[in-house]
C-alpha positions as CSV (number, residue, x, y, z in Angstrom):
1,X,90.4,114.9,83.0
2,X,93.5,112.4,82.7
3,X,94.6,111.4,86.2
4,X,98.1,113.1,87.2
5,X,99.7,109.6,86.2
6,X,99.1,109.9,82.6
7,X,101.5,112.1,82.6
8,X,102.4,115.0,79.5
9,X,102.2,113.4,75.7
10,X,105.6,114.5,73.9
11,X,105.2,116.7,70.8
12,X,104.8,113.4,68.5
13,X,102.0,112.0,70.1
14,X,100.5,115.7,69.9
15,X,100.7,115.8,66.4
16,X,99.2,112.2,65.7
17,X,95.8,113.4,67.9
18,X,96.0,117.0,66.5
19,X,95.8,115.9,63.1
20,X,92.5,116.0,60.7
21,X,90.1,113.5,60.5
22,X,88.9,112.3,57.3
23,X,85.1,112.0,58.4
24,X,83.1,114.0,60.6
25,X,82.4,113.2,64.0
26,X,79.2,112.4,64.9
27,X,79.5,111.6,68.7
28,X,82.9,112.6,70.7
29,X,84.7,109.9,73.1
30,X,84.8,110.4,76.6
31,X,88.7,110.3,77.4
32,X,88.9,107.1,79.7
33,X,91.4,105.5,81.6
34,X,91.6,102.4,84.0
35,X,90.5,102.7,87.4
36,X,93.5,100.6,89.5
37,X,91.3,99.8,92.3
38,X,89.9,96.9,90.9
39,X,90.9,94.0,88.5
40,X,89.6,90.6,87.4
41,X,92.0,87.5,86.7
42,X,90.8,84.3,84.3
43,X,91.4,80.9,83.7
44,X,93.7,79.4,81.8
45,X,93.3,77.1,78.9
46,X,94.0,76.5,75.4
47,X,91.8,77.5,72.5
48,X,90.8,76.8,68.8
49,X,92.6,77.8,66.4
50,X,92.2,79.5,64.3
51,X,88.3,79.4,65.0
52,X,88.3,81.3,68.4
53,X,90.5,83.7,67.4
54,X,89.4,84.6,63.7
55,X,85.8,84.7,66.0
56,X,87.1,87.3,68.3
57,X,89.0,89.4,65.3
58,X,85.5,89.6,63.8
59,X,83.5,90.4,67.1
60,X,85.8,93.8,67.5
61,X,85.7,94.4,63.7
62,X,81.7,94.6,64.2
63,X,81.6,96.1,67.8
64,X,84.2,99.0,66.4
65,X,82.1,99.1,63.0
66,X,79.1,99.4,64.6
67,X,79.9,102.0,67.4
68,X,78.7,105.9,67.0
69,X,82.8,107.1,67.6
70,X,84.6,107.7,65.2
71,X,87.9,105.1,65.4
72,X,90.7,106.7,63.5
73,X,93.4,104.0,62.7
74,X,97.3,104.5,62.1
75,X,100.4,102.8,62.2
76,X,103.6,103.7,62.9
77,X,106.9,101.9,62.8
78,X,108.2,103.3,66.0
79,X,106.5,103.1,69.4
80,X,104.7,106.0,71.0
81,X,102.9,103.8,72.5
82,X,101.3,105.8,76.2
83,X,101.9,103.4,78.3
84,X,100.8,104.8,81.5
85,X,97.3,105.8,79.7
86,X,97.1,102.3,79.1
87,X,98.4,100.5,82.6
88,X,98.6,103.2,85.0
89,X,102.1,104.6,86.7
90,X,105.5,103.1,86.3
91,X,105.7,100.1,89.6
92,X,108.3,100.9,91.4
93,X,111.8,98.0,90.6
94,X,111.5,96.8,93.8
95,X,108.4,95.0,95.5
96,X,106.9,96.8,98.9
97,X,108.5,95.0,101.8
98,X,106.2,96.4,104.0
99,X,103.4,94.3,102.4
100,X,102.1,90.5,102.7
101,X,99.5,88.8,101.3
102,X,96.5,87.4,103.5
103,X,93.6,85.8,102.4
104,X,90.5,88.1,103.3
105,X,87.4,85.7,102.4
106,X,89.3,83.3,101.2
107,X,91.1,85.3,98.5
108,X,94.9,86.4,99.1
109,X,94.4,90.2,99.2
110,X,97.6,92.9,99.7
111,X,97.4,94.1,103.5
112,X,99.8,96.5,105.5
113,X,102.6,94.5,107.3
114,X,104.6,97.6,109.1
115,X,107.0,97.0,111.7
116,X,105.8,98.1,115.1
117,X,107.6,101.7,116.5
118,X,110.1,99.2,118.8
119,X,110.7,97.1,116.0
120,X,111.6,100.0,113.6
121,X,114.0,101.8,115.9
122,X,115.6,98.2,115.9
123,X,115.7,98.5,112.0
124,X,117.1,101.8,111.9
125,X,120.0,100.7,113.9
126,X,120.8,98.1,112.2
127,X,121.3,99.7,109.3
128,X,123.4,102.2,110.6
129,X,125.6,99.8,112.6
130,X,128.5,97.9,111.4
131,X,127.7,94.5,109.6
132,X,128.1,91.8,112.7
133,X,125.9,94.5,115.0
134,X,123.4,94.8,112.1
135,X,123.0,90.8,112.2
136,X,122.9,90.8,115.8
137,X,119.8,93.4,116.1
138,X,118.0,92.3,112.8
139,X,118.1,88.5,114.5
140,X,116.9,90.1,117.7
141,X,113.9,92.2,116.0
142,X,112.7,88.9,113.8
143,X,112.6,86.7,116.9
144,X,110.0,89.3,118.3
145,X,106.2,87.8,118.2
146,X,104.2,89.3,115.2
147,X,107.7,90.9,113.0
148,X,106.7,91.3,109.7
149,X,108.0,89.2,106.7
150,X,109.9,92.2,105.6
151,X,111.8,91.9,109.1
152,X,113.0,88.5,108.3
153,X,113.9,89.8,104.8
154,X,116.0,92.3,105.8
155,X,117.8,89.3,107.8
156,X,118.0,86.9,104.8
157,X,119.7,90.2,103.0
158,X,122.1,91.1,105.9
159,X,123.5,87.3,106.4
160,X,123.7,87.3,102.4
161,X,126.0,90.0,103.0
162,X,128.0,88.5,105.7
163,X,128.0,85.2,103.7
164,X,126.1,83.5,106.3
165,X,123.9,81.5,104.0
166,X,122.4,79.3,106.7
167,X,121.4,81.9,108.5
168,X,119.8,83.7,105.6
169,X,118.3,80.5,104.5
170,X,116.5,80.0,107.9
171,X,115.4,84.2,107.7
172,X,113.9,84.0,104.1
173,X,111.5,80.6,105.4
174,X,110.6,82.0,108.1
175,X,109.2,84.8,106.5
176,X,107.3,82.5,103.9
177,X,105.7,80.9,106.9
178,X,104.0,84.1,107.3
179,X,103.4,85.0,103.5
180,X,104.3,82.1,101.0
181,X,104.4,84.1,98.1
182,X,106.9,86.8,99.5
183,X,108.9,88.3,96.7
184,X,111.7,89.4,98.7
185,X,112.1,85.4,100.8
186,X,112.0,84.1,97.3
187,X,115.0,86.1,96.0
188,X,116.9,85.8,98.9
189,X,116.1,81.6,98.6
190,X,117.3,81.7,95.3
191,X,120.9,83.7,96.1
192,X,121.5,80.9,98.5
193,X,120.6,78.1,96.5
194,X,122.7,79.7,93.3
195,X,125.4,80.3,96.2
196,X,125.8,76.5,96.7
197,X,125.5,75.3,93.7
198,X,122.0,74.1,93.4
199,X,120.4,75.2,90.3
200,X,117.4,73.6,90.3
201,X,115.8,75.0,93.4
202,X,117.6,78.5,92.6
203,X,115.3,78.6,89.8
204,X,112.4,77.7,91.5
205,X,112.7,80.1,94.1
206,X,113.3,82.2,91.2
207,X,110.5,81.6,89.1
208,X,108.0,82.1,92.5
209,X,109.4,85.0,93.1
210,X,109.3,86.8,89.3
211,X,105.7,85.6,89.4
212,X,105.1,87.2,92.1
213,X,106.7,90.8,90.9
214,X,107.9,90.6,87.8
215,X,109.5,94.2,87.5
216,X,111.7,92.8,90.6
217,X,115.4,94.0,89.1
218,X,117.6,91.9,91.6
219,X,115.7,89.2,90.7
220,X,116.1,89.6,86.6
221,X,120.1,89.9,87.8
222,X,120.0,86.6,89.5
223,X,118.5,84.9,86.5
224,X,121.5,86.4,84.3
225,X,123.8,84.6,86.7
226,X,121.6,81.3,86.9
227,X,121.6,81.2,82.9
228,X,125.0,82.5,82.5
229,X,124.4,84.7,80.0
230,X,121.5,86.9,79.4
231,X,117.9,85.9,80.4
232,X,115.9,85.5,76.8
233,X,112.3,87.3,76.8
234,X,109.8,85.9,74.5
235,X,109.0,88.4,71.9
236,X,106.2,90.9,72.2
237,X,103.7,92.6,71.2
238,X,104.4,96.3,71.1
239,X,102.1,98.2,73.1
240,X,99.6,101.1,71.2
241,X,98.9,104.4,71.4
242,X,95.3,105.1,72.3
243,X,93.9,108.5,73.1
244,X,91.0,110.4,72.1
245,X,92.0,113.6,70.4
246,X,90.9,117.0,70.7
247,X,87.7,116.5,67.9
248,X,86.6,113.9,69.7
249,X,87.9,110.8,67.6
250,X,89.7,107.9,69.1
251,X,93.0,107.2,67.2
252,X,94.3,103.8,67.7
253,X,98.5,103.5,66.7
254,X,99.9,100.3,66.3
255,X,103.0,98.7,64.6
256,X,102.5,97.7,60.9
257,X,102.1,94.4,61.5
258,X,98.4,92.7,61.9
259,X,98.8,91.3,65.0
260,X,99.4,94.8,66.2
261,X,96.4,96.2,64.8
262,X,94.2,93.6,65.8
263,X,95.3,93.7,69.3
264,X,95.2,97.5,69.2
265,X,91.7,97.9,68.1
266,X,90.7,95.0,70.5
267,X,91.9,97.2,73.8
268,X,90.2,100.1,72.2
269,X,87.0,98.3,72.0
270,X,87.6,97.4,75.9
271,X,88.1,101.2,76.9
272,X,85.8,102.9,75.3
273,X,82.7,100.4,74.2
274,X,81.1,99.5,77.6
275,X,78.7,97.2,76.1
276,X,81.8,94.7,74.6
277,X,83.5,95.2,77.6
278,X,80.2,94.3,79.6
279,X,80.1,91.2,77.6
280,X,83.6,89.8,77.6
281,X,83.7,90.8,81.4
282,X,80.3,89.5,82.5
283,X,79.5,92.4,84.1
284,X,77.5,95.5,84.2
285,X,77.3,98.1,81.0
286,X,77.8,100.4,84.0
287,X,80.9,99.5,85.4
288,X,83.9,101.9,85.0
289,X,86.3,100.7,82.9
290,X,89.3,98.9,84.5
291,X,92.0,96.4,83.6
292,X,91.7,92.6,83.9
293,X,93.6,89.3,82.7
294,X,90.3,88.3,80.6
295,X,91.1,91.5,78.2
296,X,94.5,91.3,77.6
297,X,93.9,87.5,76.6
298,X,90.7,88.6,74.5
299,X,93.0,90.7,72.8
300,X,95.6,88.9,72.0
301,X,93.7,86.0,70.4
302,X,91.7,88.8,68.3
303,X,95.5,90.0,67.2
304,X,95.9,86.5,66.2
305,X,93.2,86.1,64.5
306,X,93.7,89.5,62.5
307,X,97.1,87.6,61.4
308,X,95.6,84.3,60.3
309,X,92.8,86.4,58.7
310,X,95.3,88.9,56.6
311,X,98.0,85.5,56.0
312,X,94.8,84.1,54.2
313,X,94.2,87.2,52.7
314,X,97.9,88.0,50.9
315,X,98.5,87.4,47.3
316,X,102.7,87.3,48.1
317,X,105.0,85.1,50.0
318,X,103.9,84.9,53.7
319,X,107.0,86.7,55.6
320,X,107.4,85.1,59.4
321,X,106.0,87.0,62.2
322,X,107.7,85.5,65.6
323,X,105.7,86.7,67.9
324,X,102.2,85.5,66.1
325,X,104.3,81.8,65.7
326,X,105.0,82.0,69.7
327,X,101.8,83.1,70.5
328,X,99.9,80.6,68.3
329,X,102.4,77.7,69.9
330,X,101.1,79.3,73.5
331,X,97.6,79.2,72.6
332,X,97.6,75.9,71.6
333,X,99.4,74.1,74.3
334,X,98.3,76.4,77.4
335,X,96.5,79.6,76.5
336,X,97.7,82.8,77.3
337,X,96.4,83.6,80.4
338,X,100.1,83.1,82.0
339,X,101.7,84.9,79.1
340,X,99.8,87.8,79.7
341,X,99.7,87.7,83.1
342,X,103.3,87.7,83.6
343,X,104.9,89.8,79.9
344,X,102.2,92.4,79.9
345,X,100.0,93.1,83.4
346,X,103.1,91.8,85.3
347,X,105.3,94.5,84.0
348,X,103.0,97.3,84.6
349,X,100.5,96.4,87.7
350,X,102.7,94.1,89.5
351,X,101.0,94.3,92.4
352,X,98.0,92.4,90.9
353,X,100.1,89.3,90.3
354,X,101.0,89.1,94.3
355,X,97.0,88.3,95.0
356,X,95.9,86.3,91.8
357,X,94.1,83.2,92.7
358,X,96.5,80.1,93.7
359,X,95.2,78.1,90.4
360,X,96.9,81.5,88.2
361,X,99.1,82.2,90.7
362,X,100.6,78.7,90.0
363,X,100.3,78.8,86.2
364,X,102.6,81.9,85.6
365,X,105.7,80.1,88.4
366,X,105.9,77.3,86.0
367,X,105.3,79.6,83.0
368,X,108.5,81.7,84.3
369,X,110.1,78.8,85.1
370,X,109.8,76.8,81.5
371,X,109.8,79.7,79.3
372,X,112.2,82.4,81.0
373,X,114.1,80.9,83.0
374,X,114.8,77.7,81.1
375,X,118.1,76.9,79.9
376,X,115.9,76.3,76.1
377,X,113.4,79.4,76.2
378,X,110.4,79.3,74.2
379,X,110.8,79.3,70.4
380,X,108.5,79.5,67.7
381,X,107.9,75.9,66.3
382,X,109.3,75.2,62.6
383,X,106.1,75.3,60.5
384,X,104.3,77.4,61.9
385,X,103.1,79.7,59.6
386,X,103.7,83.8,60.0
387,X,101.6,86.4,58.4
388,X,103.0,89.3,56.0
389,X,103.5,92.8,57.5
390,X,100.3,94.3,56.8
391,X,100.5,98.0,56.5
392,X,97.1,100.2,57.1
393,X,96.4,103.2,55.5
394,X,98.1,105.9,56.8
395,X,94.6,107.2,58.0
396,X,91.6,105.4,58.2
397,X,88.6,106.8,59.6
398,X,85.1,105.2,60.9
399,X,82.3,106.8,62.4
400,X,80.1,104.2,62.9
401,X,76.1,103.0,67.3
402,X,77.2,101.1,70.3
403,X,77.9,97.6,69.7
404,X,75.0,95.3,70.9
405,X,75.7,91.9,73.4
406,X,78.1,88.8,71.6
């Protein structure tokens, strides 16, 4: 049974697992889905291209080939992509205040950081008072022993307010003494810095704080005003529809373009092959399925790798495909570990991004800062090649036993 937060499929998406297979199938998929209690980050690094990632493109071509379900394969030039299905539940636009990171074990871990019943009552007051009251008891309740970061936030946000920058300044570092990745400090940091005039550590501030909650909406305003102008995203990769239907297939919906299969087919192999996902994860066959940076990379470079393999492969003029020339330039220089990280897990698990290791954690901050919220954004590089739409058959159906150790 789909957990409540996969929410109803709209009539479309209906139809597409409804519809008739062209081959019978032998062994039905269990419907899966990620469990969000658990999550594994990698390294970064750049690859081989094109060897690693024509290498990966084959291993799920074999793994999918090879597996007793029956993969039905579409595309589509709309999304209907199920997102949720994929990622879990919409985060919330606004990181928890009422949340720090602490390392546990010597990994930062998410832990509770509520203010005490005194300290609330002071909150609540504050926020019904008028503005100079408001300061008065919100610098009162952060000068208690043990107030929470979100204390001294909600300081940093009142002197904003009040256009007491120093003041706000001294809040928003005194609550990254207690967590030093603090979303909310961050922001507030940056609104003071862009305040006077000081770009460069406006964007800083900026950058820590996206990479640590990239849905963060106030944040994504302050970069419009630090740019001037809108804040350019790199191109994507559309997200796919995968779901098993009522017969028991698996259909697998991408955009036309190979890239989009490739990646498509490679998350399906994750979900629903545990031996493939065993491998790539180095973990038990047993292991429920659940989401992890080491996929979303694995994926990617096997999405690139279906594009190199079906540029090689096209008789006509290559057409340019700027997201496989951005990601190829990403590969190359870096990897994709930040990339993915921050434009795809970011988006939809945010909370994951406030506890990933310092090495990662430091990777997607200057990620966000060269590539987002640079005054030149990334660009595909002249000359790099781009691969041809490659359209699928409409339907494409493969029964096929489960995929051994790569």
């Amino acid at each position: 049974m789909a957990p409540p937060w996969v929410g109803p499929y709209a009539d479309e998406q209906k139809a597409l697992l409804s519809a008739p297979l062209e081959a019978a199938v032998e062994r039905r998929a269990t419907p899966t889905y990620p469990d969000l209690q658990r999550f594994t980050f990698v390294g970064e690094g750049p690859i081989k291209v094109p060897d690693d990632l024509l290498g990966y493109a084959d291993l799920v071509t074999r793994t999918l080939d090879d597996s007793s379900l029956t993969y039905v394969f579409r595309t589509s030039p709309d999304s209907i992509a199920n997102v949720s299905a994929l990622w879990g539940p919409n985060p919330a636009p606004v990181p928890d205040p009422w949340k720090r990171v602490e390392l546990l074990g010597g990994q930062p871990s998410l832990v509770d950081a509520l203010p005490s019943p005194e300290l609330a009552e002071k909150l609540k007051l504050a926020t019904q008072g008028h503005e100079a009251d408001a300061i008065a008891l919100l610098t009162e309740a952060a000068a208690t022993p043990g107030a929470p970061p979100g204390v001294h936030a909600m300081l940093a946000d009142a002197a904003i307010g009040a256009g007491d920058y120093a003041t706000a300044e001294r809040a928003a570092f005194a609550a990254l003494q207690i967590d030093r990745r603090f979303p909310h400090a961050h922001r507030a940091l940056a609104e003071v810095y862009l305040q006077r005039g000081d770009r460069d550590n406006a964007r800083e501030s900026l950058a820590r704080c996206l990479a640590g909650y990239p849905p963060y909406d106030r944040a994504w305003q302050l970069g419009e005003r630090l740019l001037n102008g809108p804040v350019h995203r790199p191109v994507d990769v559309p997200a796919p529809f995968i779901e098993v239907g009522p017969h028991g297939g698996v259909v697998v919906v991408s955009c036309e373009r190979a890239l989009c299969q490739g990646y498509a087919a490679c998350k399906a192999a994750f979900r629903f092959e545990p031996v493939f996902r065993g491998s790539m994860l180095r973990e038990s066959y047993a292991e429920p399925y659940h989401l992890s940076a080491t996929e979303e990379v694995v994926c990617l470079e096997a999405g690139l790798g279906a594009h190199i393999s079906a540029q090689e492969q096209s008789e006509t003029a290559a057409l340019p495909d700027p997201t496989a020339e951005l990601l190829l330039r990403l590969a190359q220089e870096r990897g994709l570990s930040s990339y993915a990280m921050f434009e795809i897990l970011g988006q939809h698990r945010p909370e994951w991004l406030r506890v990933a290791p310092e090495p990662a954690y430091q990777a997607i901050v200057q990620y966000v800062s060269l590539h987002v919220l640079s005054p030149q954004p990334l660009r595909p590089l002249p000359g790099v090649p781009g691969g041809p739409p490659v359209t699928a058959r409409h339907d494409e159906s493969r029964p096929a036993a489960v995929g051994h150790e790569g």
